[in-house]
N, CA, C and O atoms as a printed pandas DataFrame, in Angstrom:
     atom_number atom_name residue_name chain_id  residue_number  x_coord  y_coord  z_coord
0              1         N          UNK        A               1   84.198  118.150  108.931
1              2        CA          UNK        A               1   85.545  117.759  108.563
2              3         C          UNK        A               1   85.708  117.936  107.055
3              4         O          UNK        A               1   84.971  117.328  106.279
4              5         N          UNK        A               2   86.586  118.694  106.667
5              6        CA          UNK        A               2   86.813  119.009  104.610
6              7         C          UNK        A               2   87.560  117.430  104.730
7              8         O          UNK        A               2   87.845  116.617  105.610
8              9         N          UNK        A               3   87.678  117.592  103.115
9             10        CA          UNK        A               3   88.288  116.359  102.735
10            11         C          UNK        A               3   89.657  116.387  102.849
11            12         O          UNK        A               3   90.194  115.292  102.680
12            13         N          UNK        A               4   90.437  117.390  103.106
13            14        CA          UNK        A               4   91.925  117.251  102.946
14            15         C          UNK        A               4   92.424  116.593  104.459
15            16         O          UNK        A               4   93.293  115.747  104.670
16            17         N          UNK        A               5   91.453  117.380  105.509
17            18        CA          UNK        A               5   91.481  116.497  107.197
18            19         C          UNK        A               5   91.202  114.572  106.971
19            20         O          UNK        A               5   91.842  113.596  107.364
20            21         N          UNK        A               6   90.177  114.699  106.310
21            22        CA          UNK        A               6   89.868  113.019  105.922
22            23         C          UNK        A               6   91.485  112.806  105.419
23            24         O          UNK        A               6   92.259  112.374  106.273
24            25         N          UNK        A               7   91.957  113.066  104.211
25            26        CA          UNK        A               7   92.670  112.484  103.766
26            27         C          UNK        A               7   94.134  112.569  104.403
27            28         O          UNK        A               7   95.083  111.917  103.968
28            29         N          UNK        A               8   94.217  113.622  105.698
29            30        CA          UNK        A               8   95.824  113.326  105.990
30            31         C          UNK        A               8   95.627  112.261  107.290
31            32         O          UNK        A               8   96.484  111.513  107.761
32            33         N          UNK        A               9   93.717  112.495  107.872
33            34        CA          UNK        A               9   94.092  111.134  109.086
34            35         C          UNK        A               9   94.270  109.822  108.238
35            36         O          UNK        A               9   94.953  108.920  108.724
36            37         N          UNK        A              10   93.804  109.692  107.228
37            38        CA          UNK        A              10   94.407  108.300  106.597
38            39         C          UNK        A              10   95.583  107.957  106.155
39            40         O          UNK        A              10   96.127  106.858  106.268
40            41         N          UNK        A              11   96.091  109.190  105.498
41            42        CA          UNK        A              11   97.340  108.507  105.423
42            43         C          UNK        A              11   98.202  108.277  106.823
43            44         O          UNK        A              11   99.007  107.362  107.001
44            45         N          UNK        A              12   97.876  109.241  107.710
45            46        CA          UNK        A              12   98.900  109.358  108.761
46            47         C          UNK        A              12   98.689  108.206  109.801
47            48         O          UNK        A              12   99.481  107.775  110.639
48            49         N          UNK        A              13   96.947  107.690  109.415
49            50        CA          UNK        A              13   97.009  106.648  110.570
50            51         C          UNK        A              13   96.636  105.014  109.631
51            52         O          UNK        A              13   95.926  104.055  109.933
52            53         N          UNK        A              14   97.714  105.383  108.122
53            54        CA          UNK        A              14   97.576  104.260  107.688
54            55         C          UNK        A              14   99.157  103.058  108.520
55            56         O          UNK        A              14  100.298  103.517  108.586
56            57         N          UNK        A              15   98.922  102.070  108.867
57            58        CA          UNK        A              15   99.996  100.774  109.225
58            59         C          UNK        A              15  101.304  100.651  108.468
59            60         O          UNK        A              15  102.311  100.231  109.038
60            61         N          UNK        A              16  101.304  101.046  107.061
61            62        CA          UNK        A              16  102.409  100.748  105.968
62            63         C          UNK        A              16  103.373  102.303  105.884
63            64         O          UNK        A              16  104.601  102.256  105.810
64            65         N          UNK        A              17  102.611  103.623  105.910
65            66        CA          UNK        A              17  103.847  105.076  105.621
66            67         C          UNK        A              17  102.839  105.865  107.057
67            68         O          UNK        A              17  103.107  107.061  107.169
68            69         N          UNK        A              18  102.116  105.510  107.763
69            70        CA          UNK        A              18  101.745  106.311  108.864
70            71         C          UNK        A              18  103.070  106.896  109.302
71            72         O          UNK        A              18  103.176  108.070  108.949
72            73         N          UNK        A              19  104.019  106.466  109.909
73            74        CA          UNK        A              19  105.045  107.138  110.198
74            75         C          UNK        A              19  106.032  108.116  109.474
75            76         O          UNK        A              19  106.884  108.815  110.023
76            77         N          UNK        A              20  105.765  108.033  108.183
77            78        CA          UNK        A              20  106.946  108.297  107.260
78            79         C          UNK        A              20  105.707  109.654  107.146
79            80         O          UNK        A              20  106.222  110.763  107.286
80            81         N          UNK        A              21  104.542  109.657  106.967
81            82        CA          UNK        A              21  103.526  110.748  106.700
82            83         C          UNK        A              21  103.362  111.580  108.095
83            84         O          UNK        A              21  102.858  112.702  108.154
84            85         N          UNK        A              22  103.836  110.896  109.131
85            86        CA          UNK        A              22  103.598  112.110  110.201
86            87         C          UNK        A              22  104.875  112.889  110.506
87            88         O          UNK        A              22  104.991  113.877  111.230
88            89         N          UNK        A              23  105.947  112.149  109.704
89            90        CA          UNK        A              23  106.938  112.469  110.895
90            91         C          UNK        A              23  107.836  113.943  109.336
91            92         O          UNK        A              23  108.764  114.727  109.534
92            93         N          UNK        A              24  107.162  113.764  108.239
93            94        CA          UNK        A              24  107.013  114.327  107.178
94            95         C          UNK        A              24  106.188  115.809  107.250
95            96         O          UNK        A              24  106.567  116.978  107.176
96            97         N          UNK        A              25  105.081  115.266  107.402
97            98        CA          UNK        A              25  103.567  116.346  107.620
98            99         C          UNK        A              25  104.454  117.233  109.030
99           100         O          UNK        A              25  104.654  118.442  108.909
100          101         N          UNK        A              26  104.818  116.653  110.019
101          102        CA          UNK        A              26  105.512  117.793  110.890
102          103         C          UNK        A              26  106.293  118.810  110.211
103          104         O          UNK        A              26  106.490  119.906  110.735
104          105         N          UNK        A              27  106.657  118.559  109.294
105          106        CA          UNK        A              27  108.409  118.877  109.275
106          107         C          UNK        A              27  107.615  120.395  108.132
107          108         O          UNK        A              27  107.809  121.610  108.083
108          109         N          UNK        A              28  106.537  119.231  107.249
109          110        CA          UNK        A              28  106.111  120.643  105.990
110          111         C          UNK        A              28  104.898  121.644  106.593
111          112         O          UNK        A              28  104.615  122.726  106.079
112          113         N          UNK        A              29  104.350  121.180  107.574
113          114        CA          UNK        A              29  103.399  122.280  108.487
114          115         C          UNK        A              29  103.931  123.434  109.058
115          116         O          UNK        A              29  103.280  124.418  109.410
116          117         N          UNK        A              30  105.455  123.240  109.158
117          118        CA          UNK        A              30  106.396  124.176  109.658
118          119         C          UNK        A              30  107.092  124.676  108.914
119          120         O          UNK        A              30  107.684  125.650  109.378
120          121         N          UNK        A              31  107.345  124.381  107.689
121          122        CA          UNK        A              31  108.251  125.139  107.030
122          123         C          UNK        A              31  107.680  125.442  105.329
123          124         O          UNK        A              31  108.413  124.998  104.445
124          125         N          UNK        A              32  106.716  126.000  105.007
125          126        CA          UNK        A              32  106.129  125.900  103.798
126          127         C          UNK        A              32  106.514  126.459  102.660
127          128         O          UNK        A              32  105.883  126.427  101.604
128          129         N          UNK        A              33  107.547  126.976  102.853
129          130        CA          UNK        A              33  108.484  127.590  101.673
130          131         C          UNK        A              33  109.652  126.965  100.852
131          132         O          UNK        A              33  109.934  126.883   99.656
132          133         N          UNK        A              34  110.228  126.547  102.076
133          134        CA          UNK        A              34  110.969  124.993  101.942
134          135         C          UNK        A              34  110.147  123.845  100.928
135          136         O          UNK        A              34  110.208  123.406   99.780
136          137         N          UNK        A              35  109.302  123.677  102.246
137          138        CA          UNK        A              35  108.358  122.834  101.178
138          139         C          UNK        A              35  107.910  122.727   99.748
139          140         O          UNK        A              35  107.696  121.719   99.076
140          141         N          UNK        A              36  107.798  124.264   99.375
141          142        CA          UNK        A              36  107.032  124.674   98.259
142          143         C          UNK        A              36  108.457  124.331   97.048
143          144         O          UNK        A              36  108.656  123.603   96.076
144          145         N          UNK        A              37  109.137  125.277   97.781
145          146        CA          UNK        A              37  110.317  124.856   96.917
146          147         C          UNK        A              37  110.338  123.633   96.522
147          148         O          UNK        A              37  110.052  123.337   95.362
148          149         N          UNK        A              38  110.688  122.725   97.453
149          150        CA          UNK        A              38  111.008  121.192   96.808
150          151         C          UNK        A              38  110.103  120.570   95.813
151          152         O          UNK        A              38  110.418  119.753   94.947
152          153         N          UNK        A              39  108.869  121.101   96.073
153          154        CA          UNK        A              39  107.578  120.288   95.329
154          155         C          UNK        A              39  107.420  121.249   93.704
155          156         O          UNK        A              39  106.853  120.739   92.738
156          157         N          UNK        A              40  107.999  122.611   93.661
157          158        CA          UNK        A              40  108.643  123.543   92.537
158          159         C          UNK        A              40  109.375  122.043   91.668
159          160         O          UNK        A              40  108.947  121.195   90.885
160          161         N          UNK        A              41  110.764  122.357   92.388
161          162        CA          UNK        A              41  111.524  121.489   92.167
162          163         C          UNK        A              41  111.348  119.974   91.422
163          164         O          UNK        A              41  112.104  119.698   90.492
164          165         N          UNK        A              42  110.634  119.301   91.732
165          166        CA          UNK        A              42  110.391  118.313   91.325
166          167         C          UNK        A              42  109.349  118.774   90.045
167          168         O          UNK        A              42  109.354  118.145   88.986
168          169         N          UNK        A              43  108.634  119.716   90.229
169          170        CA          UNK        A              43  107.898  119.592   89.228
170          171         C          UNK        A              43  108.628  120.288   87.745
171          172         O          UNK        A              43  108.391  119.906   86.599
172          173         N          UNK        A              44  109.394  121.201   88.080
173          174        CA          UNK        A              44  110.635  121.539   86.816
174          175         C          UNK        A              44  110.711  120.307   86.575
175          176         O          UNK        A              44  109.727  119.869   85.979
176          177         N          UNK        A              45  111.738  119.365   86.881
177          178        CA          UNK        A              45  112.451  118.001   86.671
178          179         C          UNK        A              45  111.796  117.303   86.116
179          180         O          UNK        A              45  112.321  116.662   85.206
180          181         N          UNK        A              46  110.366  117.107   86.403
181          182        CA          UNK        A              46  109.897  115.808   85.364
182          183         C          UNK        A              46  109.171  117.061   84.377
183          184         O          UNK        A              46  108.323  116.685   83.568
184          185         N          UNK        A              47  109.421  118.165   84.429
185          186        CA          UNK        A              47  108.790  119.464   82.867
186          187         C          UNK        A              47  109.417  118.898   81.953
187          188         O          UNK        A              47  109.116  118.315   80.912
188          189         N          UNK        A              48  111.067  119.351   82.915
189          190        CA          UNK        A              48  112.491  119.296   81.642
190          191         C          UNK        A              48  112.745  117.810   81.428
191          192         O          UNK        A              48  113.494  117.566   80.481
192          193         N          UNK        A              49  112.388  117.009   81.950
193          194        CA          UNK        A              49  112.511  115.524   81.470
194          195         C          UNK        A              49  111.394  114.994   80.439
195          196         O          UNK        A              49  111.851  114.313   79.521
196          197         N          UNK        A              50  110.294  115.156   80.444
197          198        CA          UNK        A              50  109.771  115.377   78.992
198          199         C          UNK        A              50  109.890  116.636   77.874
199          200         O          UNK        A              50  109.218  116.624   76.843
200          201         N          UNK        A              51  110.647  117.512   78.142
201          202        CA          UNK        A              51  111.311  118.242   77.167
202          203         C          UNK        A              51  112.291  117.817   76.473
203          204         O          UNK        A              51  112.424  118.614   75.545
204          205         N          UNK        A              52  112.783  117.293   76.428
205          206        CA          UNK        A              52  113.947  116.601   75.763
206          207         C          UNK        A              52  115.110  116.439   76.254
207          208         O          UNK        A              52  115.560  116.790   77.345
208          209         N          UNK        A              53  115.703  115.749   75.181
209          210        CA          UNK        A              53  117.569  115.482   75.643
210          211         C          UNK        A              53  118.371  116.545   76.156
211          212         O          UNK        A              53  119.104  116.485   77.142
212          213         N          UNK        A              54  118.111  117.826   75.175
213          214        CA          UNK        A              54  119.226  118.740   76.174
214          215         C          UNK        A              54  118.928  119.463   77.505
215          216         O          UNK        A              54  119.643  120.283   78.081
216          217         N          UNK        A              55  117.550  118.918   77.921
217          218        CA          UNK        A              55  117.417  119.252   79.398
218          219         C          UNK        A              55  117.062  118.279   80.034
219          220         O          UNK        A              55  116.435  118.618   81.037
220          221         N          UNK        A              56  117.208  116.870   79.882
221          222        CA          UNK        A              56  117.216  115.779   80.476
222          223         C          UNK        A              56  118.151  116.022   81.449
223          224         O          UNK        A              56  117.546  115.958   82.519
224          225         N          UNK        A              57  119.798  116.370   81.722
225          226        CA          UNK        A              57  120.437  116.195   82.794
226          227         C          UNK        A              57  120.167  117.378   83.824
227          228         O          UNK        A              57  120.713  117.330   84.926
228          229         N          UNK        A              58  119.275  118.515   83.463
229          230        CA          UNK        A              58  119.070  119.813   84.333
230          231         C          UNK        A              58  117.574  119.384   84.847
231          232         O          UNK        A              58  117.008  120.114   85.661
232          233         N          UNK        A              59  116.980  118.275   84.396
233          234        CA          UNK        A              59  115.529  117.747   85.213
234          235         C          UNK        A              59  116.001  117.216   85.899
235          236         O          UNK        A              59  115.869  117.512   87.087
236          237         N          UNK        A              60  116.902  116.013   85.440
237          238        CA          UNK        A              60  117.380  114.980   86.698
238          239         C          UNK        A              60  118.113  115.309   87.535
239          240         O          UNK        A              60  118.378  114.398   88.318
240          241         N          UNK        A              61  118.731  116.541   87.797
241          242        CA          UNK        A              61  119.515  117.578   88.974
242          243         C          UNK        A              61  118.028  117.947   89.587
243          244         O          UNK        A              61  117.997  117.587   90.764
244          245         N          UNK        A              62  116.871  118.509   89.197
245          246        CA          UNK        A              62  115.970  118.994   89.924
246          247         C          UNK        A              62  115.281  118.252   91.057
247          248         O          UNK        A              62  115.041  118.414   92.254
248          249         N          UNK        A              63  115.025  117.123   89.840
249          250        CA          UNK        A              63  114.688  115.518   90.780
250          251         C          UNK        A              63  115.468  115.166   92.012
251          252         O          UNK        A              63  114.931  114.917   93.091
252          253         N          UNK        A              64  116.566  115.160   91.831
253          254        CA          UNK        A              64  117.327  114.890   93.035
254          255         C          UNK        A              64  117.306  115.986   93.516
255          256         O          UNK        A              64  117.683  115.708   94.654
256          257         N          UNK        A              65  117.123  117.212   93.514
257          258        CA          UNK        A              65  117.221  118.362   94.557
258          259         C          UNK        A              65  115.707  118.237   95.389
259          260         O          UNK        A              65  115.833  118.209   96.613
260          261         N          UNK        A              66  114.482  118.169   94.935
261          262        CA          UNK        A              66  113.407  117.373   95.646
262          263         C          UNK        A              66  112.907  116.458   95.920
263          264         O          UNK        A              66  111.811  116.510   96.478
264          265         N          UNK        A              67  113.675  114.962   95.560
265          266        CA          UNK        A              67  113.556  113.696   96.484
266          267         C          UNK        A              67  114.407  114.152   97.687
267          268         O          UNK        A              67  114.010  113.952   98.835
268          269         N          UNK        A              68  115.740  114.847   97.386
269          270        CA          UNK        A              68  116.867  115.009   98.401
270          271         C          UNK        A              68  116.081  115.835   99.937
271          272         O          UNK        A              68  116.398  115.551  101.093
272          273         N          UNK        A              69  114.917  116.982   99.494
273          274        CA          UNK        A              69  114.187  117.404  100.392
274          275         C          UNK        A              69  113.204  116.939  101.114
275          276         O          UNK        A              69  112.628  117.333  102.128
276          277         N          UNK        A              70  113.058  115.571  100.067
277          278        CA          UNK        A              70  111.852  114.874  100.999
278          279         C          UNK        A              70  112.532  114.221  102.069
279          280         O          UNK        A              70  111.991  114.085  103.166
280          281         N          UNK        A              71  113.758  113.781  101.807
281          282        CA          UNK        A              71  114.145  112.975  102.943
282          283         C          UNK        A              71  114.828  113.598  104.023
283          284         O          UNK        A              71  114.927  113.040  105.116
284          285         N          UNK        A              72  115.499  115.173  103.690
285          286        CA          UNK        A              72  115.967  115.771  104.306
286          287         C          UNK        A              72  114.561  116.480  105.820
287          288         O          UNK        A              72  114.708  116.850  106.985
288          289         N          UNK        A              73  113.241  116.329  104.807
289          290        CA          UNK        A              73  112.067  116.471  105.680
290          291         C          UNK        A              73  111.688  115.233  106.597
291          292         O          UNK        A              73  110.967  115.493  107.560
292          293         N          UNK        A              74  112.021  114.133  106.444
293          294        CA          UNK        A              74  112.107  113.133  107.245
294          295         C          UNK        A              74  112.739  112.954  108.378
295          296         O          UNK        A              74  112.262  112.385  109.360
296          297         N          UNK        A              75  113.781  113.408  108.296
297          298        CA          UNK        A              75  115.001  113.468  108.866
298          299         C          UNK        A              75  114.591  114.046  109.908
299          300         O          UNK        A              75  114.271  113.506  110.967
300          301         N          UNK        A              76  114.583  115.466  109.577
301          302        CA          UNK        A              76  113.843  116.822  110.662
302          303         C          UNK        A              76  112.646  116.594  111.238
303          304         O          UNK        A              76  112.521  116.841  112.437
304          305         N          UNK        A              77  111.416  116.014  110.385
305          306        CA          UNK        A              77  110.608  115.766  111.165
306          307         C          UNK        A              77  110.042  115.172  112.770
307          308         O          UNK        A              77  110.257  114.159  113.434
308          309         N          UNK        A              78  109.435  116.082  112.898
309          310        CA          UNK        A              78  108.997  115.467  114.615
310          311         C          UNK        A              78  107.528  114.597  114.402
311          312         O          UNK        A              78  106.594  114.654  113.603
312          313         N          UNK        A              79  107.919  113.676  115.712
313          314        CA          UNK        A              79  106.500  112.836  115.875
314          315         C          UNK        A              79  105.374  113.384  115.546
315          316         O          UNK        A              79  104.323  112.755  115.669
């Protein structure tokens, strides 16, 4: 078993986000471009948010364009 198998049966069969991690992990096993994007996304947003003031409001558009995908992956996700 690698460690990344260890680490998604725990989260997925942890009591507190087990559900929120499986029903998630469905949604990005299937669509990894999507995925990639959003996790892009977020990572611009907090770049340009320690870059300064005049790209503080074009990070915090990014931010919300990949929290907005995480939940939009929730949503879609299957059991």
């Amino acid at each position: 078993m690698k460690d990344y198998d260890v680490l998604d049966t725990f989260f997925c069969n942890n009591l507190s986000i087990g559900k929120v991690m499986r029903r998630m992990y469905a949604y990005f096993k299937k669509h990894t471009a999507i995925t990639d994007a959003m996790h892009v996304s977020l990572g611009l947003g907090i770049g340009l948010l320690i870059a300064g003031s005049v790209w503080f409001y074009v990070g915090f558009v990014f931010i919300i364009i990949g929290l907005l995908g995480h939940i939009y992956a929730f949503i879609r996700g299957g059991e």
